[in-house]
N, C-alpha and C positions, 0 to 999 in steps of 0.2 A: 243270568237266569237261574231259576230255581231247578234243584235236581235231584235224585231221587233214585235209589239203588234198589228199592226195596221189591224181592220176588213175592213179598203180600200186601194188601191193597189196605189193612189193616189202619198204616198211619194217617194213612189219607182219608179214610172212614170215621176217625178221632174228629175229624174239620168238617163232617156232612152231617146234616139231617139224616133222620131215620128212614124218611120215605126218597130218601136221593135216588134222582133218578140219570141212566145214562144211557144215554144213545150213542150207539157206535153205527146207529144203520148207514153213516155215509161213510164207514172204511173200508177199505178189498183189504185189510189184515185179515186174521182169522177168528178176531174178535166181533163179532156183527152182531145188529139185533138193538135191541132196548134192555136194560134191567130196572127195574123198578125195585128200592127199597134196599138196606146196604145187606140184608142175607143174599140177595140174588146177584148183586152187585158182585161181594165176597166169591159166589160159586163162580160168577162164571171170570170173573179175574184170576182164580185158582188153578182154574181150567188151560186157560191161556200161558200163566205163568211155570206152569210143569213141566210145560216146551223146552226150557232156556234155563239154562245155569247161569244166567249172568241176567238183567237188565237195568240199560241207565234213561229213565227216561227226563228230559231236560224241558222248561218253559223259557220260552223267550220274548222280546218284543210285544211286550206287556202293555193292550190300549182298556183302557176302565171308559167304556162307551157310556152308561149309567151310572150312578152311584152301587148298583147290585149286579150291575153285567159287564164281563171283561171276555177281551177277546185276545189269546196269544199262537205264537208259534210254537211247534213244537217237533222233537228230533225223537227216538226211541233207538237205541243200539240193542241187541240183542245175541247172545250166543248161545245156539242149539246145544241141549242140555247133553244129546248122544251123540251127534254129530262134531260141534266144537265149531262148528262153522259161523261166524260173525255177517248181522247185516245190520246196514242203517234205514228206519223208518223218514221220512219227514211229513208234518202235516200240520194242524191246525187246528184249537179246541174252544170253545166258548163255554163260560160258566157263569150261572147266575145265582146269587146267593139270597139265602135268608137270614139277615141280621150278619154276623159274621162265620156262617155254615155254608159249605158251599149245598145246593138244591139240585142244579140242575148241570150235568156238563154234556156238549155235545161237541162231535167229533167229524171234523172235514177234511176233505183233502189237500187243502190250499187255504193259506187265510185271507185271498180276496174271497172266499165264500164264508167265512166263517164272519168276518166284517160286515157283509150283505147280509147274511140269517141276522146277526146280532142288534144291527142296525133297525130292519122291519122289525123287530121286536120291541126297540126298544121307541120306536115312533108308537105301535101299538099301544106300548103302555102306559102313553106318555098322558098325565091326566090335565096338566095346566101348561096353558100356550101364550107367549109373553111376545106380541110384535110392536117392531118400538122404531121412530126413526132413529139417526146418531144421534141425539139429543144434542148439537152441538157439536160432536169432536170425542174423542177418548177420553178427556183430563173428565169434561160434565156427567159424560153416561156413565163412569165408574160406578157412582156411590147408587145410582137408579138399578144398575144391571144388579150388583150387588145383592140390592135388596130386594129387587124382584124372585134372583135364585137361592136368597135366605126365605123368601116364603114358601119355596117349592115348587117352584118353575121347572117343569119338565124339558121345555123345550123354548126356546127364542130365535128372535126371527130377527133379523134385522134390516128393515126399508127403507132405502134414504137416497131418492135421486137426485137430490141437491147438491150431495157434499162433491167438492173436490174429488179425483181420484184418491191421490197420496193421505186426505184424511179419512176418506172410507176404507182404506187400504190399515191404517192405523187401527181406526175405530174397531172395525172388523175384528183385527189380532185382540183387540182388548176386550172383546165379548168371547172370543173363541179361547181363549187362556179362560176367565171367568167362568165359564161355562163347563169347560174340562174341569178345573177342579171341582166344582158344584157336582158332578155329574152329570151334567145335563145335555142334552143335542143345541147345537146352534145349526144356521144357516140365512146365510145373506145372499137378498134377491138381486142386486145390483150389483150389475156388472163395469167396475173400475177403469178396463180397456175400455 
């Protein structure tokens, strides 16, 4: 995972837009609230950071739900600046970018929620909608999935009560791979059991 020593918010404002915004409204730390724009961001990460002499904060299990929204876990260790007392945070952040800046990050307690926000979002946003049967099996629907999520398919569907289990079972893998790198959401309506 990616990790990060830094008691200023600084380098990671280097990778944001100017109007980044960040919601911490779903933490019980003592960071809460929204900032909007990297001055307010700066202050109130400042604010927080004066606490501790020490912080490491860590990203891990890294899922790219969109081509602009990802969703990871994440750890924070921390040692009280006068005290010297060490704790560990765990939680969970989504971020969504513009172009290669990050925009927007939000902050959860658990990344079954952070998946679930990420996920409605990214159905929200989703402007082009691709439902297709298996056309066939895995080996034919390749070069059609392909080229549906080279035109900018947001989303695909895949219906096929025909096929076999074991080749819908296949198919399926071979749109959900296609799809993940694309960025794109998949989901198939038939059920193989």
């Amino acid at each position: 995972g990616e990790a990060s020593r830094a008691l200023s918010v600084d380098p990671f404002l280097a990778h944001a837009t100017p109007d980044i915004v960040a919601d911490w409204s779903g933490s019980i730390g003592p960071l809460r609230g929204t900032s909007e724009g990297a001055e307010e961001l700066r202050a109130a990460y400042s604010a927080f950071a004066e606490a501790f002499s020490e912080i490491d904060w860590r990203s891990f299990d890294h899922t790219w739900l969109t081509r602009d929204l990802v969703v990871f876990s994440t750890r924070l260790d921390v040692r009280g600046r006068d005290s010297g007392a060490a704790t560990t945070g765990r939680g969970a952040q989504a971020w969504s970018f513009s172009g290669d800046k990050v925009r927007m990050l939000k902050v959860f307690q658990a990344r079954g929620e952070a998946l679930a926000w990420a996920r409605r979002q990214a159905l929200e946003a989703a402007r082009l909608y691709f439902v297709t049967d298996g056309l066939g099996g895995a080996d034919a629907a390749r070069p059609v999935v392909e080229a549906a999520l080279d035109g900018g398919v947001d989303l695909i569907q895949l219906r096929d009560r025909d096929l076999e289990a074991s080749a819908l079972t296949e198919t399926a893998a071979m749109f959900r791979e296609a799809a993940s790198i694309a960025g794109a959401l998949f989901f198939v309506n038939d059920d193989p059991g």
